[in-house]
N, CA, C and O atoms as a Tripos MOL2 file, in Angstrom:
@<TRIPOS>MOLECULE
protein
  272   271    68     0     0
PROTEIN
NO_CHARGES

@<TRIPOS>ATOM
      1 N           3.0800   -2.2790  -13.5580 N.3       1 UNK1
      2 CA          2.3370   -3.3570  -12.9330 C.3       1 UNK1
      3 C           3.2370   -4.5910  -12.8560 C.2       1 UNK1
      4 O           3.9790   -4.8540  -13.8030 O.2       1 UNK1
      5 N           3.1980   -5.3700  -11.7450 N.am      2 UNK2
      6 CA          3.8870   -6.6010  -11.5220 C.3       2 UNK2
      7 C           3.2030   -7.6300  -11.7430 C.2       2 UNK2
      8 O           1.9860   -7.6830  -11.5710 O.2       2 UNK2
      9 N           4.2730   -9.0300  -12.3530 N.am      3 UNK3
     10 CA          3.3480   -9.8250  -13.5890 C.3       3 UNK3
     11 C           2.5670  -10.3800  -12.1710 C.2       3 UNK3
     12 O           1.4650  -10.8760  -12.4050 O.2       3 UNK3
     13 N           2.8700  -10.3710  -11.1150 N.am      4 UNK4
     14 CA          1.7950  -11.4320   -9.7850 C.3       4 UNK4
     15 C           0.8920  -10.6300   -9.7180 C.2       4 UNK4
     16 O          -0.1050  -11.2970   -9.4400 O.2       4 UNK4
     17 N           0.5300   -9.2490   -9.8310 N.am      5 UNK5
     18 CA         -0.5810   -8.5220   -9.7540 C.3       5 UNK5
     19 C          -1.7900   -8.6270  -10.3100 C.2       5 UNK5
     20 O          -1.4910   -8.9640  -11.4550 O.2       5 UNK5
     21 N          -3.2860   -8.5490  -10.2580 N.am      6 UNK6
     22 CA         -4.0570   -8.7760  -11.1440 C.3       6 UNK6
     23 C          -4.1660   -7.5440  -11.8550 C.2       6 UNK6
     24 O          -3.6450   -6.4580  -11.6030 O.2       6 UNK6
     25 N          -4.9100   -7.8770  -12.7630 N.am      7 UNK7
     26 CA         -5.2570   -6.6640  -13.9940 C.3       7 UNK7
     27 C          -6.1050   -6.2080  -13.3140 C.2       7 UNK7
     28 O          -6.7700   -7.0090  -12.6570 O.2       7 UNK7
     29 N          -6.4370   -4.6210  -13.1990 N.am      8 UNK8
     30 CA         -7.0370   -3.2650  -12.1950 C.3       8 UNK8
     31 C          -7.8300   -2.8500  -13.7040 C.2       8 UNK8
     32 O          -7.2300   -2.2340  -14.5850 O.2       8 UNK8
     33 N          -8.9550   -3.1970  -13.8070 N.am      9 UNK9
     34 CA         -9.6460   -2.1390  -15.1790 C.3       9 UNK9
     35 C         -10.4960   -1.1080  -14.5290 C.2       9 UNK9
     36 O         -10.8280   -1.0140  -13.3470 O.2       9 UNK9
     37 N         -10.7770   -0.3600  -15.5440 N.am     10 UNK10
     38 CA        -11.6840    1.0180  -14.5080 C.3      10 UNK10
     39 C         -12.9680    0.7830  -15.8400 C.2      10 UNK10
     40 O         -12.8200    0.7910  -17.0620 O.2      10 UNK10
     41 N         -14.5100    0.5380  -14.8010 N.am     11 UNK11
     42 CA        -15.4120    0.2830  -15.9620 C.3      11 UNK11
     43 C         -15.8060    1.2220  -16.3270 C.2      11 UNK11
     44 O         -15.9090    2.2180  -15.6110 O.2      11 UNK11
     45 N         -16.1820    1.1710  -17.6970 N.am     12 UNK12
     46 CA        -16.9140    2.3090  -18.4570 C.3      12 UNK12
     47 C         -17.9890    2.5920  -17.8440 C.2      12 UNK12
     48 O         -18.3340    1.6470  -17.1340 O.2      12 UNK12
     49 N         -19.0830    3.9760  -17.7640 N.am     13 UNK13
     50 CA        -20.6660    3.6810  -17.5380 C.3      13 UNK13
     51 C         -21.2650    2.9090  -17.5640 C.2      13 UNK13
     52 O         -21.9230    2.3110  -16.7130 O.2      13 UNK13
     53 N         -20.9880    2.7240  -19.4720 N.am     14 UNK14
     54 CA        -22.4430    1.7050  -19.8080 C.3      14 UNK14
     55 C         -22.0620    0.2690  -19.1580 C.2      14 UNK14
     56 O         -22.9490   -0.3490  -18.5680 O.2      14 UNK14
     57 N         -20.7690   -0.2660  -19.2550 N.am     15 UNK15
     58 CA        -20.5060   -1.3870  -18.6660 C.3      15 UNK15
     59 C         -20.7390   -1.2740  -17.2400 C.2      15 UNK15
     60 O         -20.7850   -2.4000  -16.7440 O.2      15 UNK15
     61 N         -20.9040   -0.3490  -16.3870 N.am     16 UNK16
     62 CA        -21.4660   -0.3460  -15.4240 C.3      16 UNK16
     63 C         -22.3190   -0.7310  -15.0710 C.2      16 UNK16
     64 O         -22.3940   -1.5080  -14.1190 O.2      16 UNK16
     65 N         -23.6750   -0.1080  -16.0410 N.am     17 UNK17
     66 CA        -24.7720    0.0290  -15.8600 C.3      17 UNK17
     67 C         -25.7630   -1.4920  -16.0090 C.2      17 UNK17
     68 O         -26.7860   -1.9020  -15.4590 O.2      17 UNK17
     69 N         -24.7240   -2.0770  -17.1770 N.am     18 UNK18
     70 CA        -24.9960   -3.6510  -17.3650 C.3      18 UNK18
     71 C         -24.7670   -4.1610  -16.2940 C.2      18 UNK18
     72 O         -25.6310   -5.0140  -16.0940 O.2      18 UNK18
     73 N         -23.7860   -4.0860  -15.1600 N.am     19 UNK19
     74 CA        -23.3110   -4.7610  -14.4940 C.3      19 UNK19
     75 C         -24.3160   -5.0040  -13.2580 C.2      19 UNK19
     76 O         -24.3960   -6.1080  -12.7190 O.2      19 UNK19
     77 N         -25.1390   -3.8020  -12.8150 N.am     20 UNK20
     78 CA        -26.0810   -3.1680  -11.8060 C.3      20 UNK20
     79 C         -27.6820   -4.0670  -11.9950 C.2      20 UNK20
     80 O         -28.3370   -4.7450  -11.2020 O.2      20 UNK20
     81 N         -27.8770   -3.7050  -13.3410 N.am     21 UNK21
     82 CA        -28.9410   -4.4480  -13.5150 C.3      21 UNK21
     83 C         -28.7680   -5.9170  -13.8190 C.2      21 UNK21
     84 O         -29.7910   -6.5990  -13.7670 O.2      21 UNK21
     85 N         -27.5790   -6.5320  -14.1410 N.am     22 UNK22
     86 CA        -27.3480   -8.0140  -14.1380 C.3      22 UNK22
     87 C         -27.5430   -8.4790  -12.1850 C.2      22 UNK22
     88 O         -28.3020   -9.3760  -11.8180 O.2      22 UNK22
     89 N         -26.9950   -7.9420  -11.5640 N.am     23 UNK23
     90 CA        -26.6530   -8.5340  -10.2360 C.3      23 UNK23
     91 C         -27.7810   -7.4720   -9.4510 C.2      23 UNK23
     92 O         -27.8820   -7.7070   -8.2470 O.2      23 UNK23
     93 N         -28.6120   -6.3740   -9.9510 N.am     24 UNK24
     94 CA        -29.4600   -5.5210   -8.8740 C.3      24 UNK24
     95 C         -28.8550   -5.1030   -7.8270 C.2      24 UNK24
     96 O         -29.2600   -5.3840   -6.6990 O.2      24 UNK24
     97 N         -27.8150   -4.3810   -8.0500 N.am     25 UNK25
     98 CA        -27.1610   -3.4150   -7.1310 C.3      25 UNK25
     99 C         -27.0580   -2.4560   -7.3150 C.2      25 UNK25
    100 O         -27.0900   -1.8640   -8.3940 O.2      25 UNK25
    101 N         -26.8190   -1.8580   -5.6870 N.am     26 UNK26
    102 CA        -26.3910   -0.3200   -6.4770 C.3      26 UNK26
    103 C         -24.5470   -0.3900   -5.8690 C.2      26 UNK26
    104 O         -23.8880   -1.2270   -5.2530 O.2      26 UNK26
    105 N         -24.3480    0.5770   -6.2810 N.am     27 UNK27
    106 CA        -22.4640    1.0550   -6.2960 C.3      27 UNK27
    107 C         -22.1100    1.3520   -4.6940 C.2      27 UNK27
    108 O         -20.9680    1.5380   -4.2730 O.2      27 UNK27
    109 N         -23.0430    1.3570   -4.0760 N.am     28 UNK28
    110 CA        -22.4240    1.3000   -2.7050 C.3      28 UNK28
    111 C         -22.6300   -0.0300   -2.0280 C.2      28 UNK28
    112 O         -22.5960   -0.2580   -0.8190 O.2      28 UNK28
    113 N         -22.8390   -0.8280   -2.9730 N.am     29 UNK29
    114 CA        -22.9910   -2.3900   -2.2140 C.3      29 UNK29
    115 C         -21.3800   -3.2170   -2.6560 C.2      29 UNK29
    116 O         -21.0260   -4.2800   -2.1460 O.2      29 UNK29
    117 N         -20.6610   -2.5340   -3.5770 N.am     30 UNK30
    118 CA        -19.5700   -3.3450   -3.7510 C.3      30 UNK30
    119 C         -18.6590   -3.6190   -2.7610 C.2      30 UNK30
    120 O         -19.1130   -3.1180   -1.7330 O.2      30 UNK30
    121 N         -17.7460   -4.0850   -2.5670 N.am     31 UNK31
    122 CA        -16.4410   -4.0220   -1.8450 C.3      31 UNK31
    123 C         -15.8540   -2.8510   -1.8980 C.2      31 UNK31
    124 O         -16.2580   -2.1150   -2.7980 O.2      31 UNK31
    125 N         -15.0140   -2.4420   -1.2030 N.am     32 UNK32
    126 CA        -14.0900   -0.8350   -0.8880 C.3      32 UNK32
    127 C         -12.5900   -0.8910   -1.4830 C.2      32 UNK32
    128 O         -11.8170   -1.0330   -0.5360 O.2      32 UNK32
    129 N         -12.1930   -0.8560   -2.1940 N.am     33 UNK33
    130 CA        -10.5460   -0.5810   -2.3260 C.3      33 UNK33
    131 C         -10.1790    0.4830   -2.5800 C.2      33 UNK33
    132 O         -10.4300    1.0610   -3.6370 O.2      33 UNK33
    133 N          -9.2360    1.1240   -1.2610 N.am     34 UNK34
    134 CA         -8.5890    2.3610   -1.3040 C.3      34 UNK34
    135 C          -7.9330    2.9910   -2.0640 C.2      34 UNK34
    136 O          -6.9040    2.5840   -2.6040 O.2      34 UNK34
    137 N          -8.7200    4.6660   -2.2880 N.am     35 UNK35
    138 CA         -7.5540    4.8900   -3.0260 C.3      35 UNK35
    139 C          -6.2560    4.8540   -3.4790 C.2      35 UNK35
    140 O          -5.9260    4.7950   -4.6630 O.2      35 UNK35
    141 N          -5.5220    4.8880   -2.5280 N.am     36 UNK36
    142 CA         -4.5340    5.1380   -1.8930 C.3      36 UNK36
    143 C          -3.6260    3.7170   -2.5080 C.2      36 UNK36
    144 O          -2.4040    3.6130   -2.6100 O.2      36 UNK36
    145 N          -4.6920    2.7040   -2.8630 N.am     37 UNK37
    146 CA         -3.9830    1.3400   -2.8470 C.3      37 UNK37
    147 C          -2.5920    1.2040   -4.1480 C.2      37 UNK37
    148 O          -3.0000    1.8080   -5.1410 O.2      37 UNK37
    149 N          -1.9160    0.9310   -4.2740 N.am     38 UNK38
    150 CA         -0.9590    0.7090   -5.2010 C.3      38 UNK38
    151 C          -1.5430    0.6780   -6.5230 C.2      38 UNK38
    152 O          -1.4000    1.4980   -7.4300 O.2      38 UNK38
    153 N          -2.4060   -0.6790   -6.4910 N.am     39 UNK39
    154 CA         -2.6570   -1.3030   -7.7200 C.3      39 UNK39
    155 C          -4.0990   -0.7200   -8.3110 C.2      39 UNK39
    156 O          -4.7000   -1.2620   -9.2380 O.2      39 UNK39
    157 N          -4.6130    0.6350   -7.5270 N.am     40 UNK40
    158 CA         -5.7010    1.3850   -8.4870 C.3      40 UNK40
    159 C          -5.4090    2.2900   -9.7520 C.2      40 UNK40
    160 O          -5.2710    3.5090   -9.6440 O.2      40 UNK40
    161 N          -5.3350    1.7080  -10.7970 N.am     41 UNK41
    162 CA         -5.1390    3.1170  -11.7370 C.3      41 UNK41
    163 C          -5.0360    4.5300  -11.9410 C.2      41 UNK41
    164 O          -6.1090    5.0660  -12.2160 O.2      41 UNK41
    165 N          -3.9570    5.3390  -11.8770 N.am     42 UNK42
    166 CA         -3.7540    6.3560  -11.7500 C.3      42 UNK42
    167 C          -5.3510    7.4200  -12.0830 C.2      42 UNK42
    168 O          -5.7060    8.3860  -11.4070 O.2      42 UNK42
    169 N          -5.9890    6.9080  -13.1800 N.am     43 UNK43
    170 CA         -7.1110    7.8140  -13.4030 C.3      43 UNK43
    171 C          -8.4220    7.1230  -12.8430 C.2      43 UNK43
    172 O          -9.4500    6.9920  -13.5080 O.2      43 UNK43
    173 N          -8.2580    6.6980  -11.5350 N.am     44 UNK44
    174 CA         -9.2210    6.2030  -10.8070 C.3      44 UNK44
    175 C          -9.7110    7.5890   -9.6550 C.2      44 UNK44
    176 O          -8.9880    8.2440   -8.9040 O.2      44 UNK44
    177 N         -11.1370    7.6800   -9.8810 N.am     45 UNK45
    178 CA        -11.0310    8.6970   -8.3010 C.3      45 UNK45
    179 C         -12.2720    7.9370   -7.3350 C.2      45 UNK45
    180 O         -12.3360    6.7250   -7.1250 O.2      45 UNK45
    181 N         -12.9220    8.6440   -6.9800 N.am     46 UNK46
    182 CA        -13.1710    7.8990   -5.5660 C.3      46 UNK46
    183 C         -15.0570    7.7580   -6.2770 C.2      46 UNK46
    184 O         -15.7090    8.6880   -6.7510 O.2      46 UNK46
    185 N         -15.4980    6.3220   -6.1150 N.am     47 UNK47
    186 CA        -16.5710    6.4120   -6.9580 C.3      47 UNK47
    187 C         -16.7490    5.3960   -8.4450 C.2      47 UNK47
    188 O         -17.7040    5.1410   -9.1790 O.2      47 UNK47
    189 N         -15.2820    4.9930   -8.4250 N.am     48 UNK48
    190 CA        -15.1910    4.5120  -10.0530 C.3      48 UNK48
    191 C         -15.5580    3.2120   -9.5130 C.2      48 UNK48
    192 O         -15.6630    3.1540   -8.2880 O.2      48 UNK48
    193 N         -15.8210    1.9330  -10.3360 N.am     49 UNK49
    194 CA        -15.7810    0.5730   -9.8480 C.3      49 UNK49
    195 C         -14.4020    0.0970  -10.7170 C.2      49 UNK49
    196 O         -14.0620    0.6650  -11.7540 O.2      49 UNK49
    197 N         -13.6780   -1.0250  -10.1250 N.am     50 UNK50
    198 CA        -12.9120   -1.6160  -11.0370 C.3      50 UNK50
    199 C         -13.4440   -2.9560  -11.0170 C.2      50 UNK50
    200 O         -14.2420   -3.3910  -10.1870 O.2      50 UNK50
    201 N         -12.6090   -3.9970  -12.6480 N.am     51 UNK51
    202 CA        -12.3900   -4.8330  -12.1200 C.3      51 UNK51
    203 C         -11.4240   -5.2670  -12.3380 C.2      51 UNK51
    204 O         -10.6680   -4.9590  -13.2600 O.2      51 UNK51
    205 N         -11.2270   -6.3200  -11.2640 N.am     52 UNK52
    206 CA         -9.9960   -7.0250  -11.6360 C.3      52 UNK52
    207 C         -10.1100   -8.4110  -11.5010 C.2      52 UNK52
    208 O         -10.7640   -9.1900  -10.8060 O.2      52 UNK52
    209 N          -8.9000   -8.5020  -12.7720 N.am     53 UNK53
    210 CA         -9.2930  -10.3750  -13.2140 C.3      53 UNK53
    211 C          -8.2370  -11.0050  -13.0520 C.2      53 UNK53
    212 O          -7.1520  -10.7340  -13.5660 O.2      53 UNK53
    213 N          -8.5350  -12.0710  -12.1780 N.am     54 UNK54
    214 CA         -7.0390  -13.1650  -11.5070 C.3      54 UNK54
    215 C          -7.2350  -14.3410  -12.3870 C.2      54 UNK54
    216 O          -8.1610  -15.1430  -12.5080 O.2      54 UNK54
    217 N          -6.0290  -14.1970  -12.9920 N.am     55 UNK55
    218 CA         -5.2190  -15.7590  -13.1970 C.3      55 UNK55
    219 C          -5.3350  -17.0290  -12.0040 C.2      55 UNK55
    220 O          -4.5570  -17.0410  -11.0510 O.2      55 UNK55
    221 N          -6.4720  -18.1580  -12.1940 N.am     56 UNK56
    222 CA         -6.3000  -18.9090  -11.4370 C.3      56 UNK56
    223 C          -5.9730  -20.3950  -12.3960 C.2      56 UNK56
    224 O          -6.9970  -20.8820  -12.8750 O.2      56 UNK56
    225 N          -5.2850  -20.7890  -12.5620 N.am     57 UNK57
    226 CA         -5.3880  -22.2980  -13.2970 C.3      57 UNK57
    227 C          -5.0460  -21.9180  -14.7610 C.2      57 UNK57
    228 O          -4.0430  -21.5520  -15.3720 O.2      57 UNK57
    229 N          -6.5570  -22.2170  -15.0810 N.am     58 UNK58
    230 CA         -6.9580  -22.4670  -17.1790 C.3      58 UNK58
    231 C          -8.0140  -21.3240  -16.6970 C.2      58 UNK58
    232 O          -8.6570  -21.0190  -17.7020 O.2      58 UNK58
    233 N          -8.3340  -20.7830  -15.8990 N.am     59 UNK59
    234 CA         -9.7880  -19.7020  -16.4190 C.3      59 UNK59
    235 C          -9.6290  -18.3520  -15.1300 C.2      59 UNK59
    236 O          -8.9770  -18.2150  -14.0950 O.2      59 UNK59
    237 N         -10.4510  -17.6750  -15.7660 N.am     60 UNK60
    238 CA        -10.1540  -16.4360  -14.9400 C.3      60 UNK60
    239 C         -10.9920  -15.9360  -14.3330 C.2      60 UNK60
    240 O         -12.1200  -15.7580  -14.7930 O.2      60 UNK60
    241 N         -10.5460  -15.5150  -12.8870 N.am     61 UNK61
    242 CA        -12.0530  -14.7570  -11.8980 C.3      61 UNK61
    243 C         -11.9910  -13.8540  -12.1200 C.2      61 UNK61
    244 O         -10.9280  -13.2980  -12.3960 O.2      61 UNK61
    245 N         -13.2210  -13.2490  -12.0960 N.am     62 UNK62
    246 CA        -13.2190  -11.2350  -12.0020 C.3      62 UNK62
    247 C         -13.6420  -10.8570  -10.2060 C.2      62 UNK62
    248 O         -13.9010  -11.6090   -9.2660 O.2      62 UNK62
    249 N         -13.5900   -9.9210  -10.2700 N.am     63 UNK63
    250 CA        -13.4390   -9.2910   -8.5530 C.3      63 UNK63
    251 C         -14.3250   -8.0650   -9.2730 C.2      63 UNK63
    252 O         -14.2950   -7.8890  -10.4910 O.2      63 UNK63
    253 N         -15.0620   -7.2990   -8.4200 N.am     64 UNK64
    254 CA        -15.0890   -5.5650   -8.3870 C.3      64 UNK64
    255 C         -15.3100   -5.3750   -7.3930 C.2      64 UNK64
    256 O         -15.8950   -6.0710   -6.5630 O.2      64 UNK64
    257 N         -14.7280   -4.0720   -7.3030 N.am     65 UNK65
    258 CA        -14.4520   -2.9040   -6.3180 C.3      65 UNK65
    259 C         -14.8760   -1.3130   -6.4120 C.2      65 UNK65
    260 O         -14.7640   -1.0240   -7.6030 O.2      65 UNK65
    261 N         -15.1270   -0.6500   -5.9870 N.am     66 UNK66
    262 CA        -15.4000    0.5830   -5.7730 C.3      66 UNK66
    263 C         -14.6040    0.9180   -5.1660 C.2      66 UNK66
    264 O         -14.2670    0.4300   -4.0880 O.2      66 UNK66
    265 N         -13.9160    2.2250   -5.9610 N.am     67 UNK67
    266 CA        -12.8500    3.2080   -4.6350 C.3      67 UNK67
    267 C         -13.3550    3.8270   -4.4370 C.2      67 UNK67
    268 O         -14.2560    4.4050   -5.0450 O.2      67 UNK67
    269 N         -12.6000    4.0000   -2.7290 N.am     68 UNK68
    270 CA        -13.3920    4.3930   -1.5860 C.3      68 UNK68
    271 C         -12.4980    5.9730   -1.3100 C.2      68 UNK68
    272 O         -12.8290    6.7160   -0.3860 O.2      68 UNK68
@<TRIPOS>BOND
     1     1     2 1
     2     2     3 1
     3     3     4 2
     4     3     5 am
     5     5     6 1
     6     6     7 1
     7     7     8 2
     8     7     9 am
     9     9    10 1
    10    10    11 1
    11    11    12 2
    12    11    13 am
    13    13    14 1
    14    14    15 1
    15    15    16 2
    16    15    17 am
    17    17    18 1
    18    18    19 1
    19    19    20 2
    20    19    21 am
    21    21    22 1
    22    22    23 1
    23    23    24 2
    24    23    25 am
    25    25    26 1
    26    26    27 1
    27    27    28 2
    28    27    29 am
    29    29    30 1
    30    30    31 1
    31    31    32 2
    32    31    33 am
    33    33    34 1
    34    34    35 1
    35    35    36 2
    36    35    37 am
    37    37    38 1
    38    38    39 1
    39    39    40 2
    40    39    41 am
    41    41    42 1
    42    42    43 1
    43    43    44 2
    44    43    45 am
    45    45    46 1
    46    46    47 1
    47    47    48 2
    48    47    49 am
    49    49    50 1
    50    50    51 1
    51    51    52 2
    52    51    53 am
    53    53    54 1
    54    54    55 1
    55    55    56 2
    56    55    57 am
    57    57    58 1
    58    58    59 1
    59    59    60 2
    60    59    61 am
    61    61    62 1
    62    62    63 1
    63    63    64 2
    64    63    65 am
    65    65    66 1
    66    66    67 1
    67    67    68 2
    68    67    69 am
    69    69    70 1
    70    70    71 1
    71    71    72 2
    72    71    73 am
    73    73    74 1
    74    74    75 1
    75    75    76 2
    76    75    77 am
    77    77    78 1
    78    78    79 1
    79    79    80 2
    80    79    81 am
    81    81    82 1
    82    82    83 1
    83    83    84 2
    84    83    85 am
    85    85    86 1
    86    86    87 1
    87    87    88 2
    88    87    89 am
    89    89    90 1
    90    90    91 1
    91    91    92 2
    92    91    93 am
    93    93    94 1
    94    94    95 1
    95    95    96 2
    96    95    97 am
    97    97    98 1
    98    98    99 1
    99    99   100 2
   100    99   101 am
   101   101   102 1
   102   102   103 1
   103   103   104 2
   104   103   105 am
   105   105   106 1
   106   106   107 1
   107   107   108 2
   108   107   109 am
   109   109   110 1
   110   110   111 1
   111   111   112 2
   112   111   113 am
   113   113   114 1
   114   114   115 1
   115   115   116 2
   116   115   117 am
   117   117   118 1
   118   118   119 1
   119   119   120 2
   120   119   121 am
   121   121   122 1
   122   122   123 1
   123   123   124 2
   124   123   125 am
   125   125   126 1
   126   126   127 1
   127   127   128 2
   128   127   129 am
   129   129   130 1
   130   130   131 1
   131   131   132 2
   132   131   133 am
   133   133   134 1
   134   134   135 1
   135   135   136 2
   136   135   137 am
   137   137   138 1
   138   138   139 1
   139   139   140 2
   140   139   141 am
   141   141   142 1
   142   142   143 1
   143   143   144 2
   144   143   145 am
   145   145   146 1
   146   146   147 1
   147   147   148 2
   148   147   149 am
   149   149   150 1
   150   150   151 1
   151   151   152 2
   152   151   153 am
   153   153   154 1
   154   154   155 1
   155   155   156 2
   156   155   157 am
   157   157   158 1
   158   158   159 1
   159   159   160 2
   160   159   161 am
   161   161   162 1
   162   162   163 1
   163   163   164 2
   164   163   165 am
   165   165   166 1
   166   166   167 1
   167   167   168 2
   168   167   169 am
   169   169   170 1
   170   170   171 1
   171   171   172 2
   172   171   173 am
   173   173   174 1
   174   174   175 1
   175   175   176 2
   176   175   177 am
   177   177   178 1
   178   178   179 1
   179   179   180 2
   180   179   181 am
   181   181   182 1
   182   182   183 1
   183   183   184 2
   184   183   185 am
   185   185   186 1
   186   186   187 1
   187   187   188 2
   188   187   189 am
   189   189   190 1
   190   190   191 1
   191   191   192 2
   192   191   193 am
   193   193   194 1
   194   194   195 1
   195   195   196 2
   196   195   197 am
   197   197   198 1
   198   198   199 1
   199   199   200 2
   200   199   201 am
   201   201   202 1
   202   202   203 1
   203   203   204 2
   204   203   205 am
   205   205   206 1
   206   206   207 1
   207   207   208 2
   208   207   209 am
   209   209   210 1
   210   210   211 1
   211   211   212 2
   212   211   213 am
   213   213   214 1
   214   214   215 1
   215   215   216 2
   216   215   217 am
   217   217   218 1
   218   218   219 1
   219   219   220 2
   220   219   221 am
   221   221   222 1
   222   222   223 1
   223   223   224 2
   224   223   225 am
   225   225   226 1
   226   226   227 1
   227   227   228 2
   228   227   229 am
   229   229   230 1
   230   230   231 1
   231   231   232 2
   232   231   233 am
   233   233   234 1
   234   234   235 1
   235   235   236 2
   236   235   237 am
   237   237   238 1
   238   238   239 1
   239   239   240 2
   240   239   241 am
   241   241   242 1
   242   242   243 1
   243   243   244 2
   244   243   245 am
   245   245   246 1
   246   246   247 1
   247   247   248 2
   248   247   249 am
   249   249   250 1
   250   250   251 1
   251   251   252 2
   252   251   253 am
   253   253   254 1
   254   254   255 1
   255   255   256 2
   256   255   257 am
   257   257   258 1
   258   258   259 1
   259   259   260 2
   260   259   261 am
   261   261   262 1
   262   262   263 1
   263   263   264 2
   264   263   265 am
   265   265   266 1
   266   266   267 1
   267   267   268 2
   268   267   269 am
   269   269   270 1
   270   270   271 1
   271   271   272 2
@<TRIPOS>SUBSTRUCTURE
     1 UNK1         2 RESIDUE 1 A UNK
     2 UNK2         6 RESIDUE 1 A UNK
     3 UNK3        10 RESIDUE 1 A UNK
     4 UNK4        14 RESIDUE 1 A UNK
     5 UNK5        18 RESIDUE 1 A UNK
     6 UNK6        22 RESIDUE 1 A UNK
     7 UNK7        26 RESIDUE 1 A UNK
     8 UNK8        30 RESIDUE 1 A UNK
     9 UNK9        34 RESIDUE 1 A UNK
    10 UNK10       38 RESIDUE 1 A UNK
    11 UNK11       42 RESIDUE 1 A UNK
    12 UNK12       46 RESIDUE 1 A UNK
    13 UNK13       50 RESIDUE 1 A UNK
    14 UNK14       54 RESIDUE 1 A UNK
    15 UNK15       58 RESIDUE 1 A UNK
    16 UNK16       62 RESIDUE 1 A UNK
    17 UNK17       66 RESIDUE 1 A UNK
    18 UNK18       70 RESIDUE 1 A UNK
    19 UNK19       74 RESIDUE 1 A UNK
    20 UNK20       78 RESIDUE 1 A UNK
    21 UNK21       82 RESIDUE 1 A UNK
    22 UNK22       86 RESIDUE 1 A UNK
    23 UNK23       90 RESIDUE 1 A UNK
    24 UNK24       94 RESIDUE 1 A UNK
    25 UNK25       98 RESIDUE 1 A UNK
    26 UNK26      102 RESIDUE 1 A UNK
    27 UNK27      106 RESIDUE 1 A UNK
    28 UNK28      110 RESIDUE 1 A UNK
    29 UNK29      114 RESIDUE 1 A UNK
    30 UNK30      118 RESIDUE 1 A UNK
    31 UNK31      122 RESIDUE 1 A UNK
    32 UNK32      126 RESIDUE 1 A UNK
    33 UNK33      130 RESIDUE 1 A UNK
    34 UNK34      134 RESIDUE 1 A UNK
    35 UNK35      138 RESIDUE 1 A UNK
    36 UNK36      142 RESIDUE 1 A UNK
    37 UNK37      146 RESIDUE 1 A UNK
    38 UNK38      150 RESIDUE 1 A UNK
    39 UNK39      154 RESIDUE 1 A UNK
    40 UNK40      158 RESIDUE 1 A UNK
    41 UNK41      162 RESIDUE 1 A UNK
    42 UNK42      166 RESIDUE 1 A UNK
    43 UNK43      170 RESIDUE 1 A UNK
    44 UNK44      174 RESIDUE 1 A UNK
    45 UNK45      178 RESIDUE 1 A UNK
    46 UNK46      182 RESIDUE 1 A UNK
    47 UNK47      186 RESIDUE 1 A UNK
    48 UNK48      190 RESIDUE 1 A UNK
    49 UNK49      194 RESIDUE 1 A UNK
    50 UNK50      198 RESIDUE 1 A UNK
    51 UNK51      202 RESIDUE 1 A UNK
    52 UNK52      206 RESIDUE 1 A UNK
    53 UNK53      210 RESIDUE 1 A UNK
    54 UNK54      214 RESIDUE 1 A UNK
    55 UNK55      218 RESIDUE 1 A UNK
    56 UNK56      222 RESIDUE 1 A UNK
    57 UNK57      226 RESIDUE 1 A UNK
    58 UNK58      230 RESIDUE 1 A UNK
    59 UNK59      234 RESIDUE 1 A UNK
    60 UNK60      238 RESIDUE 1 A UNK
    61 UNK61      242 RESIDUE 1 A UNK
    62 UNK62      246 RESIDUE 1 A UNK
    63 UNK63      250 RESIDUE 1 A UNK
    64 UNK64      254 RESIDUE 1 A UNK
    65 UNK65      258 RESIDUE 1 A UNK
    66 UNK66      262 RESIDUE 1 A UNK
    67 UNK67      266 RESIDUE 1 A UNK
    68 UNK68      270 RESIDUE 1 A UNK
C-alpha cells in the first residue's frame, strides 16, 4: 500500500450489521468499487463492504463501498 492511499478495511458481519441498522440500508445502496480496483484487498470478493479512512487535516473521514 502507498503512504497517499487510504486504508481499504474489509468489514466484519457483525460490524456490518451495526452499520445497516445505524444508517437503514441495505448493501446494495452503497457506492460500487471494482473489483478489479488496485486498492481492494486481496481477500475481498464481490459483495464485501469496505471501509476506507482518509487522512484529512487533524481527523479522519470514513468512505464505504461495496465490491462490485
Amino acid at each position: 500500500m502507498h503512504i497517499l492511499q487510504p486504508k481499504h478495511t474489509k468489514l466484519k458481519p457483525d460490524e456490518l450489521q451495526i452499520l445497516l441498522k445505524k444508517y437503514n440500508i441495505s448493501v446494495s445502496q452503497f457506492p460500487k468499487i471494482k473489483a478489479e480496483d488496485p486498492s481492494v484487498p486481496e481477500s475481498c470478493a464481490k459483495g464485501d463492504v469496505l471501509k476506507i479512512e482518509r487522512k484529512e487535516e487533524d481527523k479522519i473521514i470514513t468512505y464505504y463501498r461495496v465490491v462490485a
